[in-house]
C-alpha positions as CSV (number, residue, x, y, z in Angstrom):
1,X,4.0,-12.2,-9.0
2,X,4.1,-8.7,-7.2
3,X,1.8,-8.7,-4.2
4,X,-0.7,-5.8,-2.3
5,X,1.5,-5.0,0.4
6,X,4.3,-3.4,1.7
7,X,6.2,-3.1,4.8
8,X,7.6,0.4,5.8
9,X,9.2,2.4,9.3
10,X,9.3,5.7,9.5
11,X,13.4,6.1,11.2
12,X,14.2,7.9,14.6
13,X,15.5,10.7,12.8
14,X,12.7,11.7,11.2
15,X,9.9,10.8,14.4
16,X,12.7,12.9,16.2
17,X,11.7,15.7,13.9
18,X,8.5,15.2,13.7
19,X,8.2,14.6,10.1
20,X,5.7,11.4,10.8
21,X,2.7,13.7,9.8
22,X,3.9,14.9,6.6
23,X,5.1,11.4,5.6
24,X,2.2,9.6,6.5
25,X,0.3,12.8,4.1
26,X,2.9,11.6,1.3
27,X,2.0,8.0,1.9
28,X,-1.6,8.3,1.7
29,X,-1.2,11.1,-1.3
30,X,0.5,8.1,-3.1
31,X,-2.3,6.3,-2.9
32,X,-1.4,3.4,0.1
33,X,-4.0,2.0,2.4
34,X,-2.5,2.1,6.0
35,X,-3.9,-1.5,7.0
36,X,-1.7,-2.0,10.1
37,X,0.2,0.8,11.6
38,X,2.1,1.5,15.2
39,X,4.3,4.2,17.1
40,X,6.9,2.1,19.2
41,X,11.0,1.7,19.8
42,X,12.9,-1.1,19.0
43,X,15.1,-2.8,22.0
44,X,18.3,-3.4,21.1
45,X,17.5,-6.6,20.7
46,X,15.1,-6.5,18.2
47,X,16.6,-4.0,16.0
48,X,19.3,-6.7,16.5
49,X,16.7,-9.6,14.9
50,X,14.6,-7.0,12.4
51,X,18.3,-6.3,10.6
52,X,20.0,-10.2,11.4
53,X,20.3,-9.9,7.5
54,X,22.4,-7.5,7.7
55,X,24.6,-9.1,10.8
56,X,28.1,-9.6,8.7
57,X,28.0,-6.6,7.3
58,X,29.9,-3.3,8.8
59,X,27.4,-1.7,9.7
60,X,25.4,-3.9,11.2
61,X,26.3,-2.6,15.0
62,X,25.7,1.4,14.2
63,X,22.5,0.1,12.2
64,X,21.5,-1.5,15.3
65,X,22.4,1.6,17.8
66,X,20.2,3.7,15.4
67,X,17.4,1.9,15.0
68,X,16.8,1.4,18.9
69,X,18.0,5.1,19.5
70,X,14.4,6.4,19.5
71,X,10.5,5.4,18.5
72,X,9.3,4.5,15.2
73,X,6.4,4.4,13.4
74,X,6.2,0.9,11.3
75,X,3.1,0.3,8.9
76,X,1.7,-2.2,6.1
77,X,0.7,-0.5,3.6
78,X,-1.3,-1.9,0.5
79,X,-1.9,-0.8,-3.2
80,X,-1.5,-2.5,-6.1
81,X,2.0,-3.7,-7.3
82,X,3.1,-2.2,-3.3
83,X,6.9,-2.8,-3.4
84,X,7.7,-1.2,-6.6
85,X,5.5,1.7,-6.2
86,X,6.6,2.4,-2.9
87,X,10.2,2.2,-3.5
88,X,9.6,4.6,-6.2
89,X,7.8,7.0,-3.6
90,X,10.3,7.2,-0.9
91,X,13.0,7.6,-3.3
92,X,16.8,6.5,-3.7
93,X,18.3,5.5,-0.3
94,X,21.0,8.6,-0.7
95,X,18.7,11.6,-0.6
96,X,21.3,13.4,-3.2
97,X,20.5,10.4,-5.7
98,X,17.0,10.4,-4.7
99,X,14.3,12.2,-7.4
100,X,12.7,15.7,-6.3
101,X,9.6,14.8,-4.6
102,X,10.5,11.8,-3.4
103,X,10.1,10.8,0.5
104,X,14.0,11.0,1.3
105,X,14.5,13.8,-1.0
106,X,12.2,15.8,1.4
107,X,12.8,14.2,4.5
108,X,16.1,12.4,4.7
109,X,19.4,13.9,6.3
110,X,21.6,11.3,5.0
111,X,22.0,7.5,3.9
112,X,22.5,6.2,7.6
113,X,19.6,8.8,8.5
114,X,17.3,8.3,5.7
115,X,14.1,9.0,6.8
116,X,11.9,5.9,6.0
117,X,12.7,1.8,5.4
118,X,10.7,0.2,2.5
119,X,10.6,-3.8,1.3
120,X,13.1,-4.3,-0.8
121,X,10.7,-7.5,-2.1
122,X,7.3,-8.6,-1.6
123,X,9.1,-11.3,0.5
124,X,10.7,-9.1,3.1
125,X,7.8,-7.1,2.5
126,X,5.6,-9.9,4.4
127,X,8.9,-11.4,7.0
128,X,9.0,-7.6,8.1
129,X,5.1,-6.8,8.2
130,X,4.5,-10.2,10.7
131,X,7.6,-8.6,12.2
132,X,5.8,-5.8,13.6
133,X,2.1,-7.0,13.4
134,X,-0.2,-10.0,14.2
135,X,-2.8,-11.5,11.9
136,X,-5.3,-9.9,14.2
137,X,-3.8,-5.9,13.8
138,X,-4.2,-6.2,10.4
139,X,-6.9,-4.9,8.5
C-alpha cells in the first residue's frame, strides 16, 4: 500500500549552485507538502551510514566523498501516492534519459551529480526521513 510521504536531498552540486530555490518552487508546484525540512552537511561518516546500502558496490567510496563534499538540503515531503509521484517529478536518474521538465532534466549535470535523491520505496522513504528527522521536526 503506497504511503503519504517521501524522503528527498537536494545534492551538493545543485546547493553549490544554488538551485535549492527553484527546486524547492518545482517541489511545491508539484503539489508536495514540505512537513520536515533542513539545510545541513553530511560527515563522512554519515554519508557513510545514509548510503551503507550501497557499501559493496563501486561506487560506494566516490558516493560517500560527494555526498559529504558540501551542505544539503534533505526534506519529507507528503502527497498522496508520494514515492511514485515524486519519482516521476524529479525525473530519470541520467538527466539525458530524464523527461523535459523533470527535476534532473533542469537541474542535474550528470548521473553522479544529479541534482536531487528520491525514495526509491515507501520503505526507504520512511528509514531515510527518521534518517534526517525526529518525530518531533515533523509536521
Amino acid at each position: 500500500m503506497a504511503t503519504n510521504r517521501t524522503f528527498t536531498m537536494i545534492k551538493p552540486d545543485a546547493t553549490a549552485k544554488n538551485y535549492i530555490g527553484g527546486i524547492l518552487k518545482m517541489i511545491n508546484d508539484g503539489g508536495f507538502r514540505i512537513v520536515a525540512m533542513k539545510y545541513t552537511q553530511l560527515s563522512k561518516e554519515a554519508a557513510g551510514k545514509f548510503y551503507e546500502v550501497h557499501s559493496a558496490r563501486p561506487f560506494y567510496g566516490e558516493l560517500v566523498e560527494y555526498m559529504s563534499s558540501g551542505p544539503i538540503v534533505a526534506a519529507i515531503l507528503e502527497k498522496e501516492n508520494a514515492v511514485a509521484e515524486f519519482r516521476t517529478l524529479i525525473g530519470a536518474t541520467n538527466p539525458k534519459d530524464a523527461a523535459e521538465g523533470t527535476i534532473r532534466k533542469i537541474y542535474a549535470e550528470s548521473i553522479a551529480a544529479n541534482a536531487v535523491h528520491g525514495s526509491d520505496s515507501d520503505e526507504n522513504a520512511q528509514i531515510e526521513g527518521s534518517f534526517f528527522f525526529s518525530k518531533l521536526e515533523q509536521f
